[in-house]
Backbone bond lengths (Angstrom), bond angles and torsions (degrees), N, CA, C in turn:
res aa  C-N    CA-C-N  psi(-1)  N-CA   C-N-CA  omega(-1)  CA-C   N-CA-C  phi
1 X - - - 1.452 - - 1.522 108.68 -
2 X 1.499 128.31 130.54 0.756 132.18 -156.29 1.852 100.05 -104.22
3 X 1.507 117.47 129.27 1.198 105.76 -169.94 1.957 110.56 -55.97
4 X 1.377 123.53 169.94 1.750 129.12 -176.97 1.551 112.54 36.84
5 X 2.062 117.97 -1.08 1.334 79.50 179.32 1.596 119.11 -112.40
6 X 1.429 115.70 147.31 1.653 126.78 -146.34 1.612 79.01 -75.19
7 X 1.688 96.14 167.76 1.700 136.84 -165.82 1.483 95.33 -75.42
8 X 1.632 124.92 -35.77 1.010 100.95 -161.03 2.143 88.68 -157.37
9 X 1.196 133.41 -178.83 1.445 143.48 162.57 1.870 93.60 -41.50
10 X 1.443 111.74 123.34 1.173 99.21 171.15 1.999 100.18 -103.84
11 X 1.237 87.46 153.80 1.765 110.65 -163.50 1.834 85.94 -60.98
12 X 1.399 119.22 146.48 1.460 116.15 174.88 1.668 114.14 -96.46
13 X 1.631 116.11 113.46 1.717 136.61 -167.49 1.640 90.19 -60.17
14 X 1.235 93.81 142.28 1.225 116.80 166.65 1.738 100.85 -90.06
15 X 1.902 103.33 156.63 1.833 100.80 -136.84 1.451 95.18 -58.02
16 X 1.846 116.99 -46.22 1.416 116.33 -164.10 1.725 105.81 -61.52
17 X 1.645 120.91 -28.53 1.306 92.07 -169.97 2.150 101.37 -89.31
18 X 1.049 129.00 -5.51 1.462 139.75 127.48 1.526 112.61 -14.86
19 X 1.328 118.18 -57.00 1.288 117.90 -158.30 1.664 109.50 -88.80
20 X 1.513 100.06 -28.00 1.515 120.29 162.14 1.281 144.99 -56.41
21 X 1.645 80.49 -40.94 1.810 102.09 158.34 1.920 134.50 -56.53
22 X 1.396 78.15 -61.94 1.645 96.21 146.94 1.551 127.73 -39.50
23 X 1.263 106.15 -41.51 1.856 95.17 -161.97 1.671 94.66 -94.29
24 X 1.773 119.88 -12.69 1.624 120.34 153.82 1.446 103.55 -42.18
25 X 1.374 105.31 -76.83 1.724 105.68 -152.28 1.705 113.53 -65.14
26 X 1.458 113.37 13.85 1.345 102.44 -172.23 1.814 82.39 -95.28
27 X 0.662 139.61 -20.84 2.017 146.07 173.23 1.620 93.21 -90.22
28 X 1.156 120.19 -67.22 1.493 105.13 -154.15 1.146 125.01 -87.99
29 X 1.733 103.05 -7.40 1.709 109.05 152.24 2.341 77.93 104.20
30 X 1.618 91.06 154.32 1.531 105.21 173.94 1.612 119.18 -47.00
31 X 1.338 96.17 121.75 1.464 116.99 -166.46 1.761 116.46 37.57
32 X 1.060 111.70 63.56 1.450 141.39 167.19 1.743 90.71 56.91
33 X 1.003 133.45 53.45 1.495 118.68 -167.61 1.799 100.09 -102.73
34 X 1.448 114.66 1.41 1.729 121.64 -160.81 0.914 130.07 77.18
35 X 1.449 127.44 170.64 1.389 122.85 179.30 1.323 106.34 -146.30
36 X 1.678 129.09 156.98 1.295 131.70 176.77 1.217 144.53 -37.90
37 X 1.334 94.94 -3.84 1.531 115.90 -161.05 1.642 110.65 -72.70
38 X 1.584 103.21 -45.55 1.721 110.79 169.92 1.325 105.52 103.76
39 X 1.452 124.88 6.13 1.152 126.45 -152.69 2.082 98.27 -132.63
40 X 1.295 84.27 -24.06 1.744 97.87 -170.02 1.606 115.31 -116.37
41 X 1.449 98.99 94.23 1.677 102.70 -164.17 1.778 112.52 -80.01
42 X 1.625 89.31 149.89 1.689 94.63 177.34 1.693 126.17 -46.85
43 X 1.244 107.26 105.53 1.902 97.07 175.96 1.324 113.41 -92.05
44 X 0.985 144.42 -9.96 1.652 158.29 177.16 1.483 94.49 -60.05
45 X 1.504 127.31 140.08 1.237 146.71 -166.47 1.909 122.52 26.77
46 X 1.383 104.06 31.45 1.519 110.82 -168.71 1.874 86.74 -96.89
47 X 1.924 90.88 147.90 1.794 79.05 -172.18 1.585 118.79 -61.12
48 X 1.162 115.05 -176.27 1.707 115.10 -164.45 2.007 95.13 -83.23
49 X 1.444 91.77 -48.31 1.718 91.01 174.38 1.677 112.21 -41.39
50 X 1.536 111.36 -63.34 1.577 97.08 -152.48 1.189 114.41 -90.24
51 X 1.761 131.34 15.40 1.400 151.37 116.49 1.368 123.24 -21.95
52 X 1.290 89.64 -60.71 1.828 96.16 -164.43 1.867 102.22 -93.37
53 X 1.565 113.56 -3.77 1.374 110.54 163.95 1.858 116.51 -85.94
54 X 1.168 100.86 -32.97 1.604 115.19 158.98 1.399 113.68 -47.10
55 X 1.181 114.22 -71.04 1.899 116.69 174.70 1.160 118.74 -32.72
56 X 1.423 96.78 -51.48 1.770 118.50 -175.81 1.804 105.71 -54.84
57 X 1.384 92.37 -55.48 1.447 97.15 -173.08 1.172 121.35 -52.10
58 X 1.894 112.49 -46.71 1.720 123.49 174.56 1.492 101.67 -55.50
59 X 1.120 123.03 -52.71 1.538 116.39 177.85 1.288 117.54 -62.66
60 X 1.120 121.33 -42.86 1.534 105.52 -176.24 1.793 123.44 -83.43
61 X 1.504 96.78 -22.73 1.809 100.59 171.64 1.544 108.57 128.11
62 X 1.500 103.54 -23.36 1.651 111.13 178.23 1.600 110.10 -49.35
63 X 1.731 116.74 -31.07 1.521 111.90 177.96 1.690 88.89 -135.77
64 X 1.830 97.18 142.09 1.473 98.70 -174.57 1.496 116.14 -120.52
65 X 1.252 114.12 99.26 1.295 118.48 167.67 1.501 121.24 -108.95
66 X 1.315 133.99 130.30 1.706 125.93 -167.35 1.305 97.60 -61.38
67 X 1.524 131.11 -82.84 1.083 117.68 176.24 1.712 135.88 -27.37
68 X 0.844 110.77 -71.92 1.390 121.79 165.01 1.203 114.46 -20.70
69 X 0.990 110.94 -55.53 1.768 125.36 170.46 1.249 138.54 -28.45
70 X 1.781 78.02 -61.68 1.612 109.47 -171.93 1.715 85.82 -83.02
71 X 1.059 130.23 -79.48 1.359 114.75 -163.96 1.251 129.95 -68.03
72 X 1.165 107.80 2.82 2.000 112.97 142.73 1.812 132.18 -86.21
73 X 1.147 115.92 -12.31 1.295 143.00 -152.71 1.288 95.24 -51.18
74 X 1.335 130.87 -42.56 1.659 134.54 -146.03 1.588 98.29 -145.12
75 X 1.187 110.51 29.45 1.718 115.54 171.29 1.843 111.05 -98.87
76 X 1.070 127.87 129.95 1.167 143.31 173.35 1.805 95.80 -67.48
77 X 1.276 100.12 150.55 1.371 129.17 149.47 1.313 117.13 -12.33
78 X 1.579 95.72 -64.85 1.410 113.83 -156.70 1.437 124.50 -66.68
79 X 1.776 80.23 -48.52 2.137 121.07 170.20 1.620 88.60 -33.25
80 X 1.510 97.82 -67.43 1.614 101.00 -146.16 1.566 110.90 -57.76
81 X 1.378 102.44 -43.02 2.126 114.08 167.29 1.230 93.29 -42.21
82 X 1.221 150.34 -89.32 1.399 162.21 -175.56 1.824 95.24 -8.97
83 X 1.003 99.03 -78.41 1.594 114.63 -154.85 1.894 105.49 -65.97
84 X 1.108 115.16 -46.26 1.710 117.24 155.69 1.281 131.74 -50.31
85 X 1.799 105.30 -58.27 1.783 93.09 147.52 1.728 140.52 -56.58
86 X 0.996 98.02 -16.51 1.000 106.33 160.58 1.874 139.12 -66.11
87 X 1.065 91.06 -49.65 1.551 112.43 167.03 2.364 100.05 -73.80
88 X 1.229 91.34 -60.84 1.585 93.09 -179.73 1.748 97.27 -29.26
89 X 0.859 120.66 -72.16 1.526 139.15 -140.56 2.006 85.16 -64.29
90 X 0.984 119.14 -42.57 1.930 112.96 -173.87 1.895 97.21 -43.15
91 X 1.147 87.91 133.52 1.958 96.91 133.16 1.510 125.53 -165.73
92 X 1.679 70.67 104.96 1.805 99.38 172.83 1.659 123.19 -83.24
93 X 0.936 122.52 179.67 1.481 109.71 167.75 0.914 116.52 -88.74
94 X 2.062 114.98 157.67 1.417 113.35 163.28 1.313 128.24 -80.32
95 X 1.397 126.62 167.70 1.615 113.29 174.69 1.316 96.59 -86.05
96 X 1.714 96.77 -176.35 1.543 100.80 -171.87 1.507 116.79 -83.23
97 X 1.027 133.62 -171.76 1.069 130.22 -150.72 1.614 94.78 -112.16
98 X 1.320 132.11 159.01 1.752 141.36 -142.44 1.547 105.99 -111.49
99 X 1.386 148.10 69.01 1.211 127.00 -155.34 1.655 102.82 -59.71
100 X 2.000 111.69 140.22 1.303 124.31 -173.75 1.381 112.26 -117.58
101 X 1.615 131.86 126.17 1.174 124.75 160.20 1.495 133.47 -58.71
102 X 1.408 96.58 106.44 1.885 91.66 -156.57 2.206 82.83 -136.69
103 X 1.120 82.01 148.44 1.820 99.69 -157.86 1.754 88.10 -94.18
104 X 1.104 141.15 174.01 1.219 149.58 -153.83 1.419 115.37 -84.52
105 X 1.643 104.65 -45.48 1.257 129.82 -179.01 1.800 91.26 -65.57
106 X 1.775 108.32 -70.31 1.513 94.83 -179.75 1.594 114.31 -24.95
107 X 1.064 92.92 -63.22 1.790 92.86 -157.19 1.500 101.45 -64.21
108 X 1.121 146.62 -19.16 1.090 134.19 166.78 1.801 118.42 -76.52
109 X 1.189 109.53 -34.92 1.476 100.23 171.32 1.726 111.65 -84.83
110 X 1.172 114.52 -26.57 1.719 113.02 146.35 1.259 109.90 -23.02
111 X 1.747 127.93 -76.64 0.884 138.97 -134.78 1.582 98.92 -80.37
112 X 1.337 125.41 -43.97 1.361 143.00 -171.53 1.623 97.46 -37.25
113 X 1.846 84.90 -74.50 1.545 94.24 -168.13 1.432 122.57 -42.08
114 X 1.539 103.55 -48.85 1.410 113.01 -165.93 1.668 106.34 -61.74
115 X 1.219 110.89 -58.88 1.192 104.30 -172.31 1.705 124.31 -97.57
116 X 1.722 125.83 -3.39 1.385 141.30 145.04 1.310 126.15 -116.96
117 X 1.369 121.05 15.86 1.534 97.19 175.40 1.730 126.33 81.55
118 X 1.230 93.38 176.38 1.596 97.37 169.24 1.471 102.07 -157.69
119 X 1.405 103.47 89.72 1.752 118.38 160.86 1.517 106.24 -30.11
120 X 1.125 120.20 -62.95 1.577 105.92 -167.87 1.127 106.98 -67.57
121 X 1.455 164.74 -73.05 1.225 151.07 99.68 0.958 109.16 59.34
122 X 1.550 135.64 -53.80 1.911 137.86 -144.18 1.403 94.74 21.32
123 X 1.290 120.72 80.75 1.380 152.08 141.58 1.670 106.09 -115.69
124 X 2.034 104.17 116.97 1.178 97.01 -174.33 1.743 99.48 -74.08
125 X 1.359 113.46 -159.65 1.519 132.92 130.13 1.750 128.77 -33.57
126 X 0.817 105.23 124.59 1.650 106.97 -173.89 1.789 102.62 -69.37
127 X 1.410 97.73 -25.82 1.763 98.57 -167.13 1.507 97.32 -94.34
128 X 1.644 130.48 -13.36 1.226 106.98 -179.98 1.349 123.91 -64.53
129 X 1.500 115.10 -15.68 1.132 127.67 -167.80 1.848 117.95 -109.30
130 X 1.314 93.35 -30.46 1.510 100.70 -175.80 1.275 111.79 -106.12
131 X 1.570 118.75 1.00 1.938 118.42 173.49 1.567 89.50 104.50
132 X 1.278 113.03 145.79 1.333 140.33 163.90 1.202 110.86 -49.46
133 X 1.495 110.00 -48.50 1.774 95.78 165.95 1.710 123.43 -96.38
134 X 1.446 94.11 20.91 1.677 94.95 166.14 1.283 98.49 71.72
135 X 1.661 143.95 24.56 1.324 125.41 -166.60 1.634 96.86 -121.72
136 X 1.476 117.80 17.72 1.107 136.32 178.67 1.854 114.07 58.39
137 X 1.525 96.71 174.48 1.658 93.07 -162.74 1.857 103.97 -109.90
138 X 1.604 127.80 172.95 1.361 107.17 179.35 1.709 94.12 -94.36
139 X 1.100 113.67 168.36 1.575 133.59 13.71 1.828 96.74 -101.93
140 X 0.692 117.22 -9.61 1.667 109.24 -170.53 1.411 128.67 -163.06
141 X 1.837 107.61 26.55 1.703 89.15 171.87 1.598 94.92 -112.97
142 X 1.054 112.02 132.82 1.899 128.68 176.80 1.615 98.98 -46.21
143 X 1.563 99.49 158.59 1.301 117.90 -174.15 2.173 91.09 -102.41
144 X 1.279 86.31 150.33 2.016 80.31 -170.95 1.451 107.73 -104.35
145 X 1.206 126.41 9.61 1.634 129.64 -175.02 1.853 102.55 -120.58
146 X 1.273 100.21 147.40 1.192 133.25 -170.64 1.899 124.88 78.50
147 X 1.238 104.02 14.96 1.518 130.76 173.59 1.781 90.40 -89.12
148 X 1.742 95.88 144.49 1.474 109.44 151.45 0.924 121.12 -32.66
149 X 1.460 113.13 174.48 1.428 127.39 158.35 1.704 111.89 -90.36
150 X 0.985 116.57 -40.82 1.323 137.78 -172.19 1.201 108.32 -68.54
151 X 1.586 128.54 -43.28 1.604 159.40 -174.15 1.853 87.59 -54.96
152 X 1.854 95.38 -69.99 1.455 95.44 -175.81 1.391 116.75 -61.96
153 X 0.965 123.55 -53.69 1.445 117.41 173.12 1.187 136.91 -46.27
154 X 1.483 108.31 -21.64 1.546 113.15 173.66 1.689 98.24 -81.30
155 X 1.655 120.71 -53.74 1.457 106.50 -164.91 1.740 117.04 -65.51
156 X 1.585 107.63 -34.14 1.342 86.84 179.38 1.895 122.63 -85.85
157 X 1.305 93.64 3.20 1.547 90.58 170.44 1.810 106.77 -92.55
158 X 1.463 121.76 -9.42 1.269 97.22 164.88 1.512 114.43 -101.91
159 X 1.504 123.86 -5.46 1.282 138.24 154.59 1.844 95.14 -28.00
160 X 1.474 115.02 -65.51 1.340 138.91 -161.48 1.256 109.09 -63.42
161 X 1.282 138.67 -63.44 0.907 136.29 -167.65 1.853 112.74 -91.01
162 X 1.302 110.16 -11.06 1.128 134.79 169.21 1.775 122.59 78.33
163 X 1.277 112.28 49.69 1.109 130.46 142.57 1.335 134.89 -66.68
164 X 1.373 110.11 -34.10 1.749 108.77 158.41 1.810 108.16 -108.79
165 X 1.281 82.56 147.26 1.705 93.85 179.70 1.670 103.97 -135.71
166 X 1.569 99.17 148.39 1.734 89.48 177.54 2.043 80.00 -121.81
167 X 1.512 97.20 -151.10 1.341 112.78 -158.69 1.583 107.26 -91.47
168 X 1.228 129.61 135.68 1.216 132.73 -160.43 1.673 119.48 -60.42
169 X 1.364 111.66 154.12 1.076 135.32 -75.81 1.321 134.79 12.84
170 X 1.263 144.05 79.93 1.584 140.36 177.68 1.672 119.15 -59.45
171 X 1.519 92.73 78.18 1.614 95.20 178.17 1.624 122.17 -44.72
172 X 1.376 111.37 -53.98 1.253 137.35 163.98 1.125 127.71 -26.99
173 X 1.768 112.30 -48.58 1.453 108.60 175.14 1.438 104.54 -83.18
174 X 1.955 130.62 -34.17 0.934 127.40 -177.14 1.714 118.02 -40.94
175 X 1.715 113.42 -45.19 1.517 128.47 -163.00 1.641 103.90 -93.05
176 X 1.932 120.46 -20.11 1.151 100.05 142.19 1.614 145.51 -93.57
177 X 1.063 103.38 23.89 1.565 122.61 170.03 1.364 117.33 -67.46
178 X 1.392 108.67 -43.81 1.239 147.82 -142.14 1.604 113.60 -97.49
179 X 1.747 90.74 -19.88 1.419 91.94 177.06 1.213 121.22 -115.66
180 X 1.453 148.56 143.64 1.191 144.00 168.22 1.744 118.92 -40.77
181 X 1.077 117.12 151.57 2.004 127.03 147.69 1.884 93.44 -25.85
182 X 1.238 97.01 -71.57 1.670 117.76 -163.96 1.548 101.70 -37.23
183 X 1.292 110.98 -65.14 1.434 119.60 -154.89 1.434 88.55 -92.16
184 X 1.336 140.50 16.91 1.515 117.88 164.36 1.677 102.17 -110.07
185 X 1.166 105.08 -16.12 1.349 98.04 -169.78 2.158 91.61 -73.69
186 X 1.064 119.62 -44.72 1.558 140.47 -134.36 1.620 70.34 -82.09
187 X 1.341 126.51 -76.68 1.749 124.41 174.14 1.554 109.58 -25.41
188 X 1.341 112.95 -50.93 1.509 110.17 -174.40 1.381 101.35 -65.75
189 X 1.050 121.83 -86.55 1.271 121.72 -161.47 1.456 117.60 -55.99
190 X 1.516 144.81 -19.32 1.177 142.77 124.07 1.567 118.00 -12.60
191 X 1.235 119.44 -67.77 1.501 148.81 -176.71 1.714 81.62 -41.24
192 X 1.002 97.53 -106.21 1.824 123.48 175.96 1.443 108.20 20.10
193 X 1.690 110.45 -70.38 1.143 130.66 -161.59 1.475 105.95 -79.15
194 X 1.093 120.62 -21.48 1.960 116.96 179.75 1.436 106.00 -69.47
195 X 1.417 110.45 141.60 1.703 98.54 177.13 1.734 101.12 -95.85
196 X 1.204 93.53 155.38 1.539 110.29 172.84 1.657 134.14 -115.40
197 X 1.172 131.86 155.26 1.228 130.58 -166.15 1.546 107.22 -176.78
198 X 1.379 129.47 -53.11 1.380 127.87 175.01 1.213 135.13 -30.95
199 X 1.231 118.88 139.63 1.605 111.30 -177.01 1.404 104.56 -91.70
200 X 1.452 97.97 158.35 1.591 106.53 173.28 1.254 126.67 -70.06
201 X 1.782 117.94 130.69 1.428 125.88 -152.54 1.057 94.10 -78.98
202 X 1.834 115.70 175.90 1.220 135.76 177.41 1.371 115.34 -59.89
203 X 1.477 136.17 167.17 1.429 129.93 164.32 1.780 117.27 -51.08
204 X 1.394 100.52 127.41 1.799 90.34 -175.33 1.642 103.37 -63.89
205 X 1.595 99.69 150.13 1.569 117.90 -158.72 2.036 85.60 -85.54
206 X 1.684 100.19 -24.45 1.766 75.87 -158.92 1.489 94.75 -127.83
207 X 1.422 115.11 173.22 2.078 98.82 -149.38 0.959 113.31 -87.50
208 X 1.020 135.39 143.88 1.451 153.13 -171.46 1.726 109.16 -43.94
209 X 1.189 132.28 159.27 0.789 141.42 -179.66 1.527 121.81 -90.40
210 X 1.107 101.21 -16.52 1.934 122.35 178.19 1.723 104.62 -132.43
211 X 1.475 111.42 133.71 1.578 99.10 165.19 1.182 121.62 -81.77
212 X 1.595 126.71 128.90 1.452 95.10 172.63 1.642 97.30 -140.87
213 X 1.674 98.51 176.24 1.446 107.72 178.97 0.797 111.18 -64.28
214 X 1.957 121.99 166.90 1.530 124.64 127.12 1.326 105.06 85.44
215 X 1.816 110.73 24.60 1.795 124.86 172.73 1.232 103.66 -94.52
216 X 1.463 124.49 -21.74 1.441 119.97 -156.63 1.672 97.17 -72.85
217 X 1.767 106.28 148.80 2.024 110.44 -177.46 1.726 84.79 -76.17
């Protein structure tokens, strides 16, 4: 993989959504790839769907960031498709992966969740939904590796308490309800340390294990 160069011909931005692009990477770091901060997640190769459901969300109130807000406020539909495919279509590299102090037990109930769940709980698998290699599936569920630790920890604890909302049914907040402080931190920081690179898999052929909104292409 060649570092900045995109998956495929990228479509040519019209100047204002050009100018839009730009005021991304000053937060999300050169060609949406992130930045150290822990706070500003990778948009470069994330599918075009669960991009342009994010936008949607900052604009409409379902996720609340001031900025975000304001510089979505008066974007069309369309704008926002534009500007996600856009980012979808990069593949840059990931950084390396964060070594995390995680105690044995952590990493073993890490491991549960991520890759079996917790039946008692009805907490599925983290990979049934996001791909076996966690690099998520198209059109729109995110890949969960090469994000902070901190990144994760902030969204699924406001998943939890319900500061972020996606589109109804909210699978997301349902499976962070579901989980302890304990076991979100132990998921995060698990997460953290895996390196990433995979592209996001095809739509799963057989049904999901959780319903959720805001899958449809």
């Amino acid at each position: 993989m060649v570092a900045g160069a995109p998956t495929r011909p990228l479509r040519p931005l019209t100047n204002d959504t050009g100018e839009r692009i730009q005021a991304c990477t000053l937060c999300h770091g050169p060609q949406g790839r992130a930045t150290p901060q822990g706070y500003f997640p990778r948009l470069a190769g994330k599918p075009a769907g669960y991009l342009f459901n994010q936008l949607q969300s900052f604009r409409d109130g379902r996720r609340h960031h001031a900025l975000m807000a304001g510089l979505l406020r008066n974007m069309s539909d369309d704008y926002l498709r534009e500007i996600a495919g856009y980012f979808a279509a990069l593949d840059v590299p990931y950084p390396a992966p964060v070594p995390q102090p995680l105690s044995e037990a952590q990493r073993q109930r890490a491991e549960q969740l991520v890759t079996v769940g917790d039946p008692g709980t009805r907490v599925p698998a983290c990979t049934a939904c996001h791909g076996p290699a966690m690099a998520g599936r198209q059109p729109a569920i995110p890949g969960l590796l090469g994000l902070p630790r901190d990144y994760l920890v902030g969204q699924l604890g406001a998943w939890r308490t319900g500061h972020r909302r996606a589109h109804a049914p909210d699978c997301m907040a349902d499976v962070a309800k579901a989980l302890s402080p304990d076991d979100i931190a132990a998921v995060a920081s698990w997460l953290a340390m895996r390196p990433a690179g995979a592209h996001p898999e095809p739509p799963a052929t057989a049904p999901l294990p959780v319903t959720c909104g805001g899958l449809a292409p």
